[in-house]
Backbone bond lengths (Angstrom), bond angles and torsions (degrees), N, CA, C in turn:
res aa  C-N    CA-C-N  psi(-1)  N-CA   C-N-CA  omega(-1)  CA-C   N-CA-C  phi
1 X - - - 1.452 - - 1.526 110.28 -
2 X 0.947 121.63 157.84 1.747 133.81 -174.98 1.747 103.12 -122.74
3 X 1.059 113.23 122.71 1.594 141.71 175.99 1.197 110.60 -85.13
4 X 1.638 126.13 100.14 1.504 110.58 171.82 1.669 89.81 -102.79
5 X 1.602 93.96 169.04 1.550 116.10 -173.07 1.440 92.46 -135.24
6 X 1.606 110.32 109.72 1.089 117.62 -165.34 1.755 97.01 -121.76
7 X 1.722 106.37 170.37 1.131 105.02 -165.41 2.074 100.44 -107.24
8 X 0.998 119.83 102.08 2.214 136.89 -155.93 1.327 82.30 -67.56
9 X 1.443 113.26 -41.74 2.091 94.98 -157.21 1.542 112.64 -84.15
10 X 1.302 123.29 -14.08 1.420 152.47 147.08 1.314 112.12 -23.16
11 X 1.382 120.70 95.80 1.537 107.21 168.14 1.547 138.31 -52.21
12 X 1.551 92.41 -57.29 1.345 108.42 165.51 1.422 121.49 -46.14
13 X 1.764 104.42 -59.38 1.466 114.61 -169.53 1.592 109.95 -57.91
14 X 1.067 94.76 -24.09 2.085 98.30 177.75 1.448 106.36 -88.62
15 X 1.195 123.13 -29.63 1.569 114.49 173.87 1.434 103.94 -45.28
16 X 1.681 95.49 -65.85 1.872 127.99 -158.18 2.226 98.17 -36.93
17 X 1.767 99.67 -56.44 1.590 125.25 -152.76 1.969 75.77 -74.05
18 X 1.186 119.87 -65.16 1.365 122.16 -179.10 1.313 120.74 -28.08
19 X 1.767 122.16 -34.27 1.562 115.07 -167.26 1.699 80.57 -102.64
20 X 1.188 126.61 -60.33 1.657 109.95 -168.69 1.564 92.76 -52.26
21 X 0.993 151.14 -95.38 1.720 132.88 -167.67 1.357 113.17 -1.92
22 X 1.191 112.91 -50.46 1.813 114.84 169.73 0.763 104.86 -54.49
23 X 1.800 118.21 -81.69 1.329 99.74 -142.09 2.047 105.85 -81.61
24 X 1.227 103.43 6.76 1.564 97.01 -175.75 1.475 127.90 -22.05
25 X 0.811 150.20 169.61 1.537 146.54 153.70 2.323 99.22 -94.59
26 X 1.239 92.89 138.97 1.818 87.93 -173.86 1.665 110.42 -72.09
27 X 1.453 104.97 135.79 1.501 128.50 165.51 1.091 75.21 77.46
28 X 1.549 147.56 83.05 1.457 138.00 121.15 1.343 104.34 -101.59
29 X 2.017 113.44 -36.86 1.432 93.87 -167.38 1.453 99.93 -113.29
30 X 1.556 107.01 -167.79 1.676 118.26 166.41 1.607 89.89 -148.19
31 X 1.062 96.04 127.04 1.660 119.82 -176.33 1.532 104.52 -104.23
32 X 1.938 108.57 134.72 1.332 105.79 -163.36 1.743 93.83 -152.02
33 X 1.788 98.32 104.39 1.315 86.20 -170.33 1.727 94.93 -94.81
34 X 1.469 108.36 148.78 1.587 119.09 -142.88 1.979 102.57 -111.96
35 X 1.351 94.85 -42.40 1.030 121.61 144.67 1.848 127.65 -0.60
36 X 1.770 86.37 -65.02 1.745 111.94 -161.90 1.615 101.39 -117.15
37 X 1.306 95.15 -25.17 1.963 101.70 -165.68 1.720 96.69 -142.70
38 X 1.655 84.99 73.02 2.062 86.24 170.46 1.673 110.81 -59.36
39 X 1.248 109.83 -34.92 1.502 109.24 -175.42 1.251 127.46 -38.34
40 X 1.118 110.08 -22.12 1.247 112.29 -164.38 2.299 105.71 -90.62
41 X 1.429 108.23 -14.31 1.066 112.41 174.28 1.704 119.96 -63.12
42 X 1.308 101.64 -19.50 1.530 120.03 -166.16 1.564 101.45 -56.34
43 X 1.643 106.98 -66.90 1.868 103.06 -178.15 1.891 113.56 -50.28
44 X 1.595 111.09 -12.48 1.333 91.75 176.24 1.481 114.88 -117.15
45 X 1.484 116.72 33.37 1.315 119.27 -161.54 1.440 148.48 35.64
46 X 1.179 115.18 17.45 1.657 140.83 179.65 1.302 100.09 -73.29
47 X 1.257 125.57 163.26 1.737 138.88 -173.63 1.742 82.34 -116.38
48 X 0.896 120.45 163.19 1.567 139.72 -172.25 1.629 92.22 -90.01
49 X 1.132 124.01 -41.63 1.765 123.44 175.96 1.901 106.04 -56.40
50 X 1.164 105.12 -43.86 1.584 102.50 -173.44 1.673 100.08 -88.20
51 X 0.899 112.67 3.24 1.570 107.44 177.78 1.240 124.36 -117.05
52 X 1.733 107.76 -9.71 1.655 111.91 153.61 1.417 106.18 -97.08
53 X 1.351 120.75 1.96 2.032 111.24 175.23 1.648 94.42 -99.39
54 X 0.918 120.60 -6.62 2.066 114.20 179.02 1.083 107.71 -167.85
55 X 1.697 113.96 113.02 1.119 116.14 149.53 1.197 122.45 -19.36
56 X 1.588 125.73 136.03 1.202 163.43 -166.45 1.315 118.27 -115.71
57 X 1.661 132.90 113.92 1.276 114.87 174.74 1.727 109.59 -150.08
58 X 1.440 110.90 121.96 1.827 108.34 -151.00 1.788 95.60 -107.39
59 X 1.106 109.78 112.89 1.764 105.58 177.46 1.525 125.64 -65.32
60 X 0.942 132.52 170.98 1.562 129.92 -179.37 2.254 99.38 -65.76
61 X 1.353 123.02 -26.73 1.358 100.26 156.56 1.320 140.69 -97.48
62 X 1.743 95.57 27.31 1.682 110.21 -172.73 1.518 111.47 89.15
63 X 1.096 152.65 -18.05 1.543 160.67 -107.39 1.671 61.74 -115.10
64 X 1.568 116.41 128.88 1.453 124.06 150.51 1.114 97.37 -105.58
65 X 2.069 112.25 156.68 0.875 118.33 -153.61 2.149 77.59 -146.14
66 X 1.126 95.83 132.15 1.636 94.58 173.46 1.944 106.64 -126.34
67 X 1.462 84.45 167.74 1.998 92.05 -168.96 0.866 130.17 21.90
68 X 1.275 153.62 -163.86 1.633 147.71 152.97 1.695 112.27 27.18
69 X 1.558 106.84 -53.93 1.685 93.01 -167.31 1.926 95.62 -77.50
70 X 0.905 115.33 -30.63 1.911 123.37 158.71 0.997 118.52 -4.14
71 X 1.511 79.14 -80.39 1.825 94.05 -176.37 1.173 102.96 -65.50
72 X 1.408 137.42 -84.82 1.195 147.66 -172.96 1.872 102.49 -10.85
73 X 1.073 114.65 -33.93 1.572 109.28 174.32 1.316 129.04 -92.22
74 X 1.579 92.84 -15.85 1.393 113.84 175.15 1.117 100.02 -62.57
75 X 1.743 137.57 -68.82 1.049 145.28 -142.96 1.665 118.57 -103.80
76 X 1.622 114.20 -3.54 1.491 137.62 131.57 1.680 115.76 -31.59
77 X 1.052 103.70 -46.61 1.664 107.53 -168.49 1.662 87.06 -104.43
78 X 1.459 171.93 7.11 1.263 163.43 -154.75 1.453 106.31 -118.27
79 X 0.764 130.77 142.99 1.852 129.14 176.77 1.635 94.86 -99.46
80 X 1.506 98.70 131.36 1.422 124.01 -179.72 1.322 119.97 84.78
81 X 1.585 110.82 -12.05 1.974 122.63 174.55 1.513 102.46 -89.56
82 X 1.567 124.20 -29.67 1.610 109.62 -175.97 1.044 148.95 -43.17
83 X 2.023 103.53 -30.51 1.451 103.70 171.37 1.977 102.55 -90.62
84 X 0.908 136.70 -13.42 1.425 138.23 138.72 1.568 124.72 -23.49
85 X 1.289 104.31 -53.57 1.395 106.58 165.01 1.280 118.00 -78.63
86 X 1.243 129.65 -37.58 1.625 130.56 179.33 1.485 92.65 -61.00
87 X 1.535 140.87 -38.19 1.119 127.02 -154.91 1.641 111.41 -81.20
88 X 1.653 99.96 -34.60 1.193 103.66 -176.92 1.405 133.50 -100.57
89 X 1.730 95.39 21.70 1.246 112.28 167.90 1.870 135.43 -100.56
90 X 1.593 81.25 -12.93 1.200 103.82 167.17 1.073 126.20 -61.68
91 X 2.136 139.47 104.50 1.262 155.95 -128.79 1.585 106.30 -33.64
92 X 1.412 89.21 -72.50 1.482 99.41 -179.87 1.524 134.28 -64.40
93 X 0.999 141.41 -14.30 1.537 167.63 -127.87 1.521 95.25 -146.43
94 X 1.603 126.34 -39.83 1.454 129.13 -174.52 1.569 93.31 -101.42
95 X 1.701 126.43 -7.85 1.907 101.82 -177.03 1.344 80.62 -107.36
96 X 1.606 149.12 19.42 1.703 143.41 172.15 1.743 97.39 -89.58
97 X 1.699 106.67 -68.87 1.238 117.15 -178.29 1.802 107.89 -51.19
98 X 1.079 111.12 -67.58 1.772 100.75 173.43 1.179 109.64 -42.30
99 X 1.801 151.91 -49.52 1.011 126.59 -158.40 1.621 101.95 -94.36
100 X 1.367 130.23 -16.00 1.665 147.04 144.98 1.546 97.54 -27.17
101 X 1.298 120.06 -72.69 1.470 133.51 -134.40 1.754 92.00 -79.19
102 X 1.588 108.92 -64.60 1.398 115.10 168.72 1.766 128.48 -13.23
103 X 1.769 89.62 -75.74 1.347 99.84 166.14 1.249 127.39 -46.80
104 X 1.624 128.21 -34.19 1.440 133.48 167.13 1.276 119.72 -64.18
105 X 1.608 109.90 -16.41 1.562 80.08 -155.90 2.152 82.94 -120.99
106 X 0.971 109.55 -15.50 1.920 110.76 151.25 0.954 114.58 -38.48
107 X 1.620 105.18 -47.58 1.317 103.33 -175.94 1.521 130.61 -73.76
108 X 1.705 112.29 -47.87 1.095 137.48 -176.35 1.721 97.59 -50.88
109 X 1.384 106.09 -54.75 1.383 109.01 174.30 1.948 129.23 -46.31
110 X 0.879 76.25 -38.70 1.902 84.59 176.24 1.160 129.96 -71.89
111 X 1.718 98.32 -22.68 1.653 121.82 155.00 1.123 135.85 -83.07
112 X 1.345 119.56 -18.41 1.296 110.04 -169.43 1.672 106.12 -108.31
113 X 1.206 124.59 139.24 2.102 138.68 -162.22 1.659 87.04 -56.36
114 X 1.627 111.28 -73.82 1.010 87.46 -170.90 1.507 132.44 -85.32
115 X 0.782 135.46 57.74 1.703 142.80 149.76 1.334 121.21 -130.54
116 X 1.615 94.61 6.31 1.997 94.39 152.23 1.545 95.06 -103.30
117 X 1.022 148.47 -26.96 1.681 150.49 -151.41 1.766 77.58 -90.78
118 X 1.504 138.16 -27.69 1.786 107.29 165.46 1.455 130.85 -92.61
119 X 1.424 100.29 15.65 0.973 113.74 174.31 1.855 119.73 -62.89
């Protein structure tokens, strides 16, 4: 199973974690809103600050996977996201979206109360 560490107080980010929960396929994921239940960051050594600025996602051999490569695993395991991920893993297309994704979520971070209050 794959563990994302998602950000609960996040509107968006709970929409986004909300529709893959649907459409998930069962026992692929474990959903960990990080947000409400930092504890749970501890077995993968993340600070709760770096884990509400980038998605977080820990595979069944530990391999963490942050922003862009995240998703990309997220949507590996999703029916109808796979060739999505093949697309956006491809070098160039995956160093646009990472430096895309970055900038969004620096940002998102600087705005939102609580992810300066883990500071």
């Amino acid at each position: 199973m794959i563990t994302v560490f998602y950000d609960g107080k996040c509107g968006l980010c709970s929409r986004e974690i909300g529709y893959y929960m649907k459409i998930s396929p069962p026992k692929t994921f474990i959903w960990r809103d990080i947000a409400n239940e930092p504890q749970h960051l501890k077995k993968i050594n993340v600070s709760q600050s770096d884990a509400l600025r980038r998605l977080h996602v820990s595979d069944q051999a530990g391999t963490i996977y942050i922003g862009i490569d995240a998703f990309i695993d997220i949507w590996k395991k999703l029916p109808r996201w796979r060739l999505l991920a093949l697309i956006c893993a491809i070098p160039g297309v995956r160093s646009i979206l990472s430096l895309l994704y970055n900038k969004f979520a620096d940002w998102k971070f600087s705005r939102s109360a609580h992810c300066q209050m883990s500071i």
